[in-house]
N, C-alpha and C positions, 0 to 999 in steps of 0.2 A: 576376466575378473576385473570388477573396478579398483583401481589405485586409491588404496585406503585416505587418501591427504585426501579426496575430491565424495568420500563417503558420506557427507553429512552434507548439509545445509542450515541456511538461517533463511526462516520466512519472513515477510515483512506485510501485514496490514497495510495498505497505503494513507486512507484515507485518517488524519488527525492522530498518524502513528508518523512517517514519513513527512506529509503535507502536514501542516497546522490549522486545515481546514478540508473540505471535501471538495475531491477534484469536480467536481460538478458546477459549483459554486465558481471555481478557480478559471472553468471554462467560457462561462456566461457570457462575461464580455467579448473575450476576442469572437465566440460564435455571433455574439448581438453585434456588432462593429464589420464581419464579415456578410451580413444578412439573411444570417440564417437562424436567429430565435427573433420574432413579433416582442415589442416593448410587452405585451400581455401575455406570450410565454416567456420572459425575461422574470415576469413579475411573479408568474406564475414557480417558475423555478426554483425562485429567492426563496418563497412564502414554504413550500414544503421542504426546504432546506432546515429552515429555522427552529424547528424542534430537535431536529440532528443536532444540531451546532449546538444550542443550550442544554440537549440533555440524554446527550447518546443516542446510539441504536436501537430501536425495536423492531418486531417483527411488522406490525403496522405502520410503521412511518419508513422501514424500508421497500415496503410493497407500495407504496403512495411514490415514494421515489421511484422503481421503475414503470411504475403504468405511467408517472407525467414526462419519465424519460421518452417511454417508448411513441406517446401522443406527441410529444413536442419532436422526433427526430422523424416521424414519417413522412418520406421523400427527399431526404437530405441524400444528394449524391456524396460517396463513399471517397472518389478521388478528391473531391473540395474540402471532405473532413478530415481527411488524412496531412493535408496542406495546414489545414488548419489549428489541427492539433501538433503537427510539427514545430511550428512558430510559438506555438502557447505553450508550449513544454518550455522554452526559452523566457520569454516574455513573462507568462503570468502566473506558470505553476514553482519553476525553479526557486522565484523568490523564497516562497511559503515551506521551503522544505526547511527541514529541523537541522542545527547544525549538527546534534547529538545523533538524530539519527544517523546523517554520512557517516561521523564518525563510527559509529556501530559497523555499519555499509563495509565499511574500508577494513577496520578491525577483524572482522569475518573472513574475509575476503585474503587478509596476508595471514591467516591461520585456515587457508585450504577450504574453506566453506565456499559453494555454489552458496548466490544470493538468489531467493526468489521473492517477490512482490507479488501476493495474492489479494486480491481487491472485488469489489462488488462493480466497481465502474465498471461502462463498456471495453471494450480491449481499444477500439479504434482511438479513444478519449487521450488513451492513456500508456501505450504501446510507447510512443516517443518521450516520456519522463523515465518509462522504463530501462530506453536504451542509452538517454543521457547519464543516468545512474550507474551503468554500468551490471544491473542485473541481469543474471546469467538462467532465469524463465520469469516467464509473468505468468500467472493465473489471473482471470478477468472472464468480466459477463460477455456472452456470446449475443451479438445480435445481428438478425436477418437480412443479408440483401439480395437483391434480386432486380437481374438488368442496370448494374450499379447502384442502383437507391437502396436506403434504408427503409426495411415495409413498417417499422415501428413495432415490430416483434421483438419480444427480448428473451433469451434464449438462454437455458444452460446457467440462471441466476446464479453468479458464485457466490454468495452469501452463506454464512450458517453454518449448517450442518454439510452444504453442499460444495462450499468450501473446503473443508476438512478432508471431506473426499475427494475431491480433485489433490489437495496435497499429499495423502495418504498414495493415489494412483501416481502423483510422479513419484514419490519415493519410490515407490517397489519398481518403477519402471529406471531408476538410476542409480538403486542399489544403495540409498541411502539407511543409514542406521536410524531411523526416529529418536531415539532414547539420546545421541548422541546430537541431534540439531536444537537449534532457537529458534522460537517464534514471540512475534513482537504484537502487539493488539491495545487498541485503546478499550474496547468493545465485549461488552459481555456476551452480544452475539457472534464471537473468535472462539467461546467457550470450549466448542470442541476442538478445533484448532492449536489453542494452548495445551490442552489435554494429548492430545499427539505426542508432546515431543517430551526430553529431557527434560530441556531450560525453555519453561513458559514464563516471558516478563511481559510486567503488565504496565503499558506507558499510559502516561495518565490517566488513569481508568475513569469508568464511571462507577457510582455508585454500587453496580452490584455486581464488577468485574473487582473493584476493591475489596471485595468482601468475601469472596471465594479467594481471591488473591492470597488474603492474609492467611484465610483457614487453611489454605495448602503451603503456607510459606513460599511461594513463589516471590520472585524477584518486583519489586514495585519502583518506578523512578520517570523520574517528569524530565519529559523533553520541551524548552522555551523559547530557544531563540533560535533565529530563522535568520537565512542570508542568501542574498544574492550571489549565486556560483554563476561564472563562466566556465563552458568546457575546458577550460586550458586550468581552467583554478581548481576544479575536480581531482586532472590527475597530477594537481602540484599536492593537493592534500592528502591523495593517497599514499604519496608516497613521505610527506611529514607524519600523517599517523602510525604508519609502517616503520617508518626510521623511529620514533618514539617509543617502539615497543619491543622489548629484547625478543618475544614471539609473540606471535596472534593470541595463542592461546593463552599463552600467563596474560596480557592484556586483554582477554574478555574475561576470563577468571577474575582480576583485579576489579573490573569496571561492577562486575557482578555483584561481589565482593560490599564495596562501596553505596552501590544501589540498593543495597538492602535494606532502602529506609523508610520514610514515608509511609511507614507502617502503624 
């Protein structure tokens, strides 16, 4: 029988939920600087980023994202990306995380909540911002290697609706209570995602994740400012946010509480 304290969870969108931008973006350089994206798929990267970033997710401009993932990453040995990605979880993505989100992170986390980061990035990208965070699963896009290389196959897209499902399949495989966990989403395409759980908040949304937002009275609240953590500053925070709150849970109730604005 699972120990009721460990029965729920809080999910977490990564990209411009967590990150204040999309970890693809976040990766560019350190991959362009280690030699492994061409200045013209550097440029190429930027360009289909750029609708993301101005104006959310859709299903079209995230299907443009992985077929240029999948072109730009065919033949990328898997031991170099993993190197790579380890140092850029420090270096270039760390910066850009929300300081509100940690805080949420932490808050969860000393009221018995598994944290999980469920994201459309590759797993490899993003498996080490995962582990520095302290998340206890990651859900992520699956992609193909073979003889160590990356074939440019992308696999298992977690996005969408096929997100929701892979969250849906670890709950029932961890015994969590849906009705009882959080999920966190900028994106209207989390829709179903948010729809899963209890407490669906919507961090910055876009336009027409605020707008179901509001009709269902969910939780709506803007995360802004972003800082540079060292691992040692991590788990000094966790444990300031912790000590701040007589419990987890009257400190996400409160926070919740308070975010009910922006409506």
């Amino acid at each position: 029988m699972n120990n009721p304290n460990q029965a729920k969870a809080a999910i977490f969108d990564l990209d411009k939920t967590i990150l204040a931008t999309s970890s693809a973006l976040a990766m560019r350089k350190p991959l362009r600087k280690a030699g492994m994206l061409s200045r013209s798929d550097e440029l190429a990267s930027t360009l289909v980023q750029i609708p993301f970033l101005l104006f959310g997710e859709a299903e079209a401009r995230n299907d443009r994202v992985r077929k240029q993932l999948g072109k730009i990453s065919n033949g990328w040995q898997i031991d170099n990306l993993n190197e790579i990605a380890q140092a850029a979880a420090l270096s270039a993505m760390r910066p850009l995380c929300y300081v509100e989100a940690l805080d949420r992170i932490e808050m969860h986390k000393a009221a018995g909540y598994k944290v999980v980061i469920a994201t459309a990035s590759p797993s490899p990208l993003v498996q080490p911002l995962a582990d520095l965070l302290g998340a206890d699963y990651m859900l992520a896009t699956t992609v193909t290697v073979r003889g160590g290389q990356l074939t440019g196959e992308v696999t298992d897209f977690n996005h969408g609706k096929y997100k929701a499902d892979a969250v849906e399949r670890l709950a029932k495989r961890e015994g969590w209570d849906l009705s009882k966990c959080w999920a966190y989403s900028d994106s209207i395409s989390d829709l179903d995602l948010l729809g899963l759980v209890g407490h669906p908040v919507a961090v910055n949304p876009d336009r027409q994740l605020r707008g179901v937002a509001r009709e269902n009275q969910w939780e709506i609240t803007r995360f802004q400012r972003t800082v540079q953590l060292r691992p040692k500053d991590f788990a000094a925070r966790a444990l300031a946010v912790t000590a701040l709150a007589a419990t987890g849970i009257a400190s996400i109730y409160l926070i919740s509480r308070s975010s009910l604005k922006d409506r």
